[in-house]
C-alpha positions as CSV (number, residue, x, y, z in Angstrom):
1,X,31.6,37.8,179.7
2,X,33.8,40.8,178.3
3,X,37.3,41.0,180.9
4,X,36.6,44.9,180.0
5,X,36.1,46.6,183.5
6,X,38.0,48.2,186.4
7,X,37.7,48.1,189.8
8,X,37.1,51.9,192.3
9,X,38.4,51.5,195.4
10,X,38.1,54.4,197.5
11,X,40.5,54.1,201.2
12,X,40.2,56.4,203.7
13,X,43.5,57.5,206.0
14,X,42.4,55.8,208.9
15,X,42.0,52.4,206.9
16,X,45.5,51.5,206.1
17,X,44.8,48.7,208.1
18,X,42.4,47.1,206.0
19,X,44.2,47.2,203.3
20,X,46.1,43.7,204.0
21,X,43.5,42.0,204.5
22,X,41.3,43.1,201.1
23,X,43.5,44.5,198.9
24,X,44.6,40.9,197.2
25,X,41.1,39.8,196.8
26,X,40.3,42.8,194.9
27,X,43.7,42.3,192.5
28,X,42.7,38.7,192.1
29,X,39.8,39.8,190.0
30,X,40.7,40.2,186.4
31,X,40.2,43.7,185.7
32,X,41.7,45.8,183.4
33,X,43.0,48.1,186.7
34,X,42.9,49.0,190.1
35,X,41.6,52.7,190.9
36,X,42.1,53.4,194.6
37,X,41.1,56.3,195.6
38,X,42.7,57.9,198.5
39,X,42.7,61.4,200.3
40,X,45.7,64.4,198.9
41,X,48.2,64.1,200.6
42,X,48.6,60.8,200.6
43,X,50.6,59.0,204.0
44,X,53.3,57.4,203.4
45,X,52.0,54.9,206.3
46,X,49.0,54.3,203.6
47,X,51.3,54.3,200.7
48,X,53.8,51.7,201.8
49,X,50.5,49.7,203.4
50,X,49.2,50.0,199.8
51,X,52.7,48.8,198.2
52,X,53.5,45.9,200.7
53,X,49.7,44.6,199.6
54,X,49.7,45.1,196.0
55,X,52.9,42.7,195.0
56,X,53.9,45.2,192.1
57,X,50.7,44.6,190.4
58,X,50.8,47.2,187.1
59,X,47.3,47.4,186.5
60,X,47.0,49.3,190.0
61,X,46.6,52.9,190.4
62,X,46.5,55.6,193.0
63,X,44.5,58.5,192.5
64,X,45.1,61.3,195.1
65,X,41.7,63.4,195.2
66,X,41.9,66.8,197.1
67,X,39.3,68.2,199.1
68,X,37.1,70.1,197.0
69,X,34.6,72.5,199.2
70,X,32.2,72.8,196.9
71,X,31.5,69.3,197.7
72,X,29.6,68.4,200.9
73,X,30.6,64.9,201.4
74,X,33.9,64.3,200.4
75,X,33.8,60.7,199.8
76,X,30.9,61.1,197.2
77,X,33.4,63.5,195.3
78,X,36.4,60.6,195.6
79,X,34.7,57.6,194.5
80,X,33.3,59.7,191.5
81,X,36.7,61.0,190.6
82,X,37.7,57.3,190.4
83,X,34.8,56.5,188.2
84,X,36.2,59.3,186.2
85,X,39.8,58.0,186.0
86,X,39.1,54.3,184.9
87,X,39.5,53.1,181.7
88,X,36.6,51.3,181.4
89,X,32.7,51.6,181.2
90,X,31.9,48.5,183.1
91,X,33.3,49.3,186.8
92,X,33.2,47.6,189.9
93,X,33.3,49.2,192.7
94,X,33.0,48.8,197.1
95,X,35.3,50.4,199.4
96,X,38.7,48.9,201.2
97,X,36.9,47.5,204.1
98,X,34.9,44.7,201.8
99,X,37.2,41.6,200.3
100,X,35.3,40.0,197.7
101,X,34.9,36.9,195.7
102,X,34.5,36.4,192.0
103,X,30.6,36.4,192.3
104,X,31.5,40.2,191.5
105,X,32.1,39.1,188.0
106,X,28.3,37.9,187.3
107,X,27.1,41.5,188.0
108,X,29.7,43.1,185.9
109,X,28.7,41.2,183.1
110,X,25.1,42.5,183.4
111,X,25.8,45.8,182.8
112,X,25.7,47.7,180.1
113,X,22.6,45.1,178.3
114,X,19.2,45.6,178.3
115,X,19.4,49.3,179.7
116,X,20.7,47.4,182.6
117,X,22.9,50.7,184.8
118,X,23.7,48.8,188.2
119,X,24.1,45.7,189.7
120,X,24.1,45.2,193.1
121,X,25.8,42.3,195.2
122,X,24.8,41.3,198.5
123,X,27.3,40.7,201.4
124,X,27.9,39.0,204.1
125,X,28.9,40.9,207.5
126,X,32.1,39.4,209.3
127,X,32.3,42.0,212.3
128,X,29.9,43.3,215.1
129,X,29.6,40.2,217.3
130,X,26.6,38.4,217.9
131,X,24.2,41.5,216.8
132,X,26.0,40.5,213.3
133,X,25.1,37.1,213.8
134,X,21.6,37.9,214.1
135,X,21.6,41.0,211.1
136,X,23.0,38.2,208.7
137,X,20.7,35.6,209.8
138,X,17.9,37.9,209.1
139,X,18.8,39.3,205.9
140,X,18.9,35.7,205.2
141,X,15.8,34.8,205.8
142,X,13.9,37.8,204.5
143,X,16.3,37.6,201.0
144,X,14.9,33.6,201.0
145,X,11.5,34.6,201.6
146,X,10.8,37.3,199.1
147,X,13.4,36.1,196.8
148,X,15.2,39.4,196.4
149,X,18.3,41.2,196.9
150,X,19.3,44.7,198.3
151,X,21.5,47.2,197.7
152,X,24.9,47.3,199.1
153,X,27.9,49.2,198.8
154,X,29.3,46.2,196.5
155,X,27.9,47.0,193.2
156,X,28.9,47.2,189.2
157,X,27.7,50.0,186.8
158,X,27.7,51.5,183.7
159,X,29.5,54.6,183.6
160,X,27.8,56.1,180.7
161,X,24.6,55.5,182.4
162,X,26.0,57.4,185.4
163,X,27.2,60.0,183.7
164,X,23.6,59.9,182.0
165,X,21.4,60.0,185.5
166,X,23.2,61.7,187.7
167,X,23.5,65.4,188.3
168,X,26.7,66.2,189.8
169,X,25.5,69.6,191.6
170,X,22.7,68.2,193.4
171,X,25.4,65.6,194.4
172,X,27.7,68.0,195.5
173,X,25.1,69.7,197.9
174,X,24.3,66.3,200.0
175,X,25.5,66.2,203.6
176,X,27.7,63.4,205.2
177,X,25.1,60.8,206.5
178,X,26.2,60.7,209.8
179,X,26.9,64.9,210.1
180,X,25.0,66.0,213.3
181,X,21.3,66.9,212.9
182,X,18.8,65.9,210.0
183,X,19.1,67.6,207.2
184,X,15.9,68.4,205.2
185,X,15.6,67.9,201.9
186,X,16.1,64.4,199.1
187,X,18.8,62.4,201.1
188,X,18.8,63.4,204.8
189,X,19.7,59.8,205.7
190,X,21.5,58.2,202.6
191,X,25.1,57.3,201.4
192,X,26.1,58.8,198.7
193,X,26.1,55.3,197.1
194,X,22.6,54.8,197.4
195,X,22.0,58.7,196.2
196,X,23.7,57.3,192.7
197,X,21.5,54.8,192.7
198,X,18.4,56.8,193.5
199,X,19.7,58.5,190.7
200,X,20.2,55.9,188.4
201,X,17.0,53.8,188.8
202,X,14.8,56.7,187.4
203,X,16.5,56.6,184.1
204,X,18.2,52.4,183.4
205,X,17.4,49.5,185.1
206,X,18.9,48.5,188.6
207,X,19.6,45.1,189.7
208,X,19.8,43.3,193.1
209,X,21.7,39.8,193.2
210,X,20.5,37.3,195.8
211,X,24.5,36.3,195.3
212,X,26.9,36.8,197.8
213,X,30.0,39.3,196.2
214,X,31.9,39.5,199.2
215,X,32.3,40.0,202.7
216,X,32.2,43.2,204.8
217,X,35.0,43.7,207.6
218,X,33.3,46.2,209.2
219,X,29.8,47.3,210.5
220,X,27.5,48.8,208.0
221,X,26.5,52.4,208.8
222,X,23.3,52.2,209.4
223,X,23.6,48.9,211.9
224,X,26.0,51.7,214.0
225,X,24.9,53.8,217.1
226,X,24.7,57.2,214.9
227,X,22.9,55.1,211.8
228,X,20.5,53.4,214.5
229,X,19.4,57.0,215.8
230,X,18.5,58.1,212.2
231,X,16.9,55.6,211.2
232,X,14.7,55.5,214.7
233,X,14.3,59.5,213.9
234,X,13.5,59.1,209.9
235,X,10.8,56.3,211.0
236,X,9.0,58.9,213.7
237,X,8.8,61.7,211.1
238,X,7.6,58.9,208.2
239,X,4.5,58.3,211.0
240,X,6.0,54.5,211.3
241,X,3.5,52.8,213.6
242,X,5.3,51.5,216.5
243,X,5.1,47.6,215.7
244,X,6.9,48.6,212.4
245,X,10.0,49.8,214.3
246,X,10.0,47.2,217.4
247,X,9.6,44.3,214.9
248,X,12.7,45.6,212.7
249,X,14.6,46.9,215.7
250,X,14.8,43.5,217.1
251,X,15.1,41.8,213.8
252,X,18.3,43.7,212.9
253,X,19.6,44.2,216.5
254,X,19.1,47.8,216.5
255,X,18.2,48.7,220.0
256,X,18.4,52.4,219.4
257,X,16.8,52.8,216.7
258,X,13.1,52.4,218.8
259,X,14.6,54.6,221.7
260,X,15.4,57.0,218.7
261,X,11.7,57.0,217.5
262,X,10.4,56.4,220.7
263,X,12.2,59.7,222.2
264,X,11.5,61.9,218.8
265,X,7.2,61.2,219.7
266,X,7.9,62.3,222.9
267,X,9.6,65.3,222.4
268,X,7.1,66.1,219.3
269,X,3.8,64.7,220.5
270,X,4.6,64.2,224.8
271,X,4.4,61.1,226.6
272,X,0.5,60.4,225.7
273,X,2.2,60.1,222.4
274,X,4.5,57.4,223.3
275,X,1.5,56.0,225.2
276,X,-0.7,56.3,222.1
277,X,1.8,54.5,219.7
278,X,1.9,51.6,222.0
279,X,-1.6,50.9,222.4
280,X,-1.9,51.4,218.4
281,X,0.1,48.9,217.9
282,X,-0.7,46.2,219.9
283,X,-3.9,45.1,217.7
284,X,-1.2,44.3,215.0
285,X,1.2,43.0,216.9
286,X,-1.4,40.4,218.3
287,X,-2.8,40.0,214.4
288,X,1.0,39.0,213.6
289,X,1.3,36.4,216.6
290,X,-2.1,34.7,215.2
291,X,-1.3,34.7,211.9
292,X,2.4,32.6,212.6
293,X,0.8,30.9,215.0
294,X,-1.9,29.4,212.0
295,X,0.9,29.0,209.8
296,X,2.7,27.0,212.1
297,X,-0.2,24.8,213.3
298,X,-1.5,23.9,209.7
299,X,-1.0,20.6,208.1
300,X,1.5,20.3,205.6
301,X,0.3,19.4,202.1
């Protein structure tokens, strides 16, 4: 593969303590540098953090990216400014909380060829307790079943394809995904991760890797209490039928995301329409205990 890429790290102030534990794996890949990206001012609690972890390593770089109120979500304008300051096309990029492995290096050398823009890595969750237990064992299973990846926040790209798909002032307008209310317009509920990739699948190809590229430290944003809610409210305006939203509330431990939906029918349709959703879905849900139940009874071949 070409060595050619660099690696965007973006580290909030209230992460210096994650940088110990990630900050080696992501200077054992062999990039060209290190971008992290990190809030102006800089600490000096984050700056020694990022010194005691970095053993003099002279590919790695801080960039110090000042809030900018013309952008909405301020992480969407750091990570970017990173992409901006490395020295290579080919970038990988996740943020300080993920420590991967060097299955990164397969999806960096993807892109780039055959109109190929991003390359996504899946992860594996090491926090959250046993509702972790049950997300990863899911994922799992639905990744071995259809035989596909999703997207993650651990992903490689092409930055003249970004710069070619993306349009920074439609970027700039998108709200924090977990600012209070729901915003309506293109990305009410997304990172602004998955925005660029929105972005980016409409013009160059966009991969997702059944291969694991690392592990998370932390739980994902949508698996917390504020992502659960929005994701319970997105599915009631989307006119999700209730089995949709049980099934995949239990399936990724996401209790509030059905008393998220459930609530947003009553206060939008009453109680009959909380009674209404149930009894729709109870047809399928019976449907889906025959159908496993067949499966399971039939004679191998």
């Amino acid at each position: 593969m070409d060595p050619a890429f660099s690696v965007v790290v973006d580290i909030a102030e209230s992460d210096y303590d994650l940088i110990p534990r990630s900050l080696s794996s992501w200077l054992a890949l062999p990039s060209r540098d290190v971008i992290l990206c990190v809030d102006w001012p800089a600490s000096e609690r984050l700056k020694n953090a990022i010194t005691a972890s970095s053993g003099g390593d002279p590919r790695l770089r801080v960039v110090e990216v000042r809030r900018d109120p013309a952008w909405n979500f301020h992480q969407a304008h750091v990570r970017r400014t990173g992409f901006k300051a490395a020295s290579s096309d080919r970038i990988l990029t996740g943020d300080i909380d993920v420590v991967p492995n060097a299955n990164c290096l397969e999806a960096v050398s993807m892109v780039g060829k055959g109109d190929v823009g991003l390359v996504s890595l899946s992860k594996r969750r090491g926090e959250g307790g046993l509702a972790e237990v049950v997300r990863n064992w899911t994922r799992m299973v639905v990744s071995s079943a259809t035989k596909k990846g999703r997207f993650t926040g651990l992903y490689a790209l092409y930055r003249p394809f970004w710069l070619d798909s993306e349009v920074e002032e439609e970027v700039m307008r998108i709200p924090h995904p977990e600012s209070p209310g729901f915003v309506v317009g293109r990305f009410p509920y997304r990172g602004e991760d998955a925005v660029l990739r929105d972005y980016m699948v409409r013009k160059h190809r966009v991969l997702y890797l059944l291969l694991v590229g690392g592990t998370d430290l932390r739980v994902a944003l949508g698996d917390r209490p504020v992502g659960q809610v929005k994701l319970g409210v997105k599915y009631a305006r989307e006119r999700k039928s209730m089995d949709y939203v049980l099934l995949r509330s239990l399936a990724y431990a996401r209790p509030k995301t059905m008393g998220a939906y459930a609530l947003t029918i009553a206060h939008e349709k009453g109680s009959l329409g909380v009674v209404a959703a149930y009894a729709a879905s109870i047809p399928r849900l019976g449907r889906l205990a025959l159908s496993f139940a067949f499966k399971a009874s039939s004679p191998k071949p």
